[in-house]
C-alpha positions as CSV (number, residue, x, y, z in Angstrom):
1,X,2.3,18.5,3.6
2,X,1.4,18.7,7.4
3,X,0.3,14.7,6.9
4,X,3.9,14.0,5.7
5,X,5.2,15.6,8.8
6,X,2.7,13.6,10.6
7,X,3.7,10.4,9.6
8,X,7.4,11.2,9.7
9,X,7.6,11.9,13.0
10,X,5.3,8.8,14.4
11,X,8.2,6.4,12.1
12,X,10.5,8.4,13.4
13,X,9.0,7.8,17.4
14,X,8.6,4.1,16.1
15,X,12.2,3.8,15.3
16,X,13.1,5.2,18.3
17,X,11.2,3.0,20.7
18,X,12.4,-0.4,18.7
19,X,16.3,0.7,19.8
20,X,15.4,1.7,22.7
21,X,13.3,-1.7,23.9
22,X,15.7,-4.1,21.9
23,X,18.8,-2.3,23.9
24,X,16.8,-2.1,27.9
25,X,14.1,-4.0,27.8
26,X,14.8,-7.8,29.8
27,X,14.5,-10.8,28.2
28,X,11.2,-12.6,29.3
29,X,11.4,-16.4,31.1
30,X,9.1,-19.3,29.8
31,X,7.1,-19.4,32.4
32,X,6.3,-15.5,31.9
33,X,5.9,-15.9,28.0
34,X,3.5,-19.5,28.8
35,X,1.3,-17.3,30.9
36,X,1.0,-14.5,28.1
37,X,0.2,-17.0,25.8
38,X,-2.7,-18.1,27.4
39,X,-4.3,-14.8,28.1
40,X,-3.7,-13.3,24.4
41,X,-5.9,-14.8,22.6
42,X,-8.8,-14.0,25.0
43,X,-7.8,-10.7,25.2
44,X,-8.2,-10.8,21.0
45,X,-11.0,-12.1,21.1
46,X,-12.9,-9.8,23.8
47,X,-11.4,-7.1,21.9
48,X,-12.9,-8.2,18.5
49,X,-16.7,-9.2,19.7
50,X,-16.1,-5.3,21.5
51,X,-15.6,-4.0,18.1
52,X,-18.0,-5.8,16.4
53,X,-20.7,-4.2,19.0
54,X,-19.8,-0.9,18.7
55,X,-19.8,-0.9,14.8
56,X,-23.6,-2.5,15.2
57,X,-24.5,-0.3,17.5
């Protein structure tokens, strides 16, 4: 029962913070969203090889 709780409240939260960022949060320029694009995917893949070492280890 406490698990249900659990998990409604964190969709609840969730639900919450996607009104809350589609209504305040400012729209981002290209330049901005070219510049995230670049750095994603080596922050993916830093995260992944990080994850792979600390499951081997």
């Amino acid at each position: 029962m406490s698990m249900l709780i659990i998990l409604g409240t964190l969709f609840l939260a969730l639900v919450l913070m996607v009104v809350l960022v589609e209504r305040f949060a400012k729209p981002t320029d290209e330049k901005q969203q070219a510049k995230y694009s670049k750095i994603l995917p080596i922050l993916v893949f830093v995260m992944l090889i990080a994850a792979l070492i600390k499951q081997l280890m």
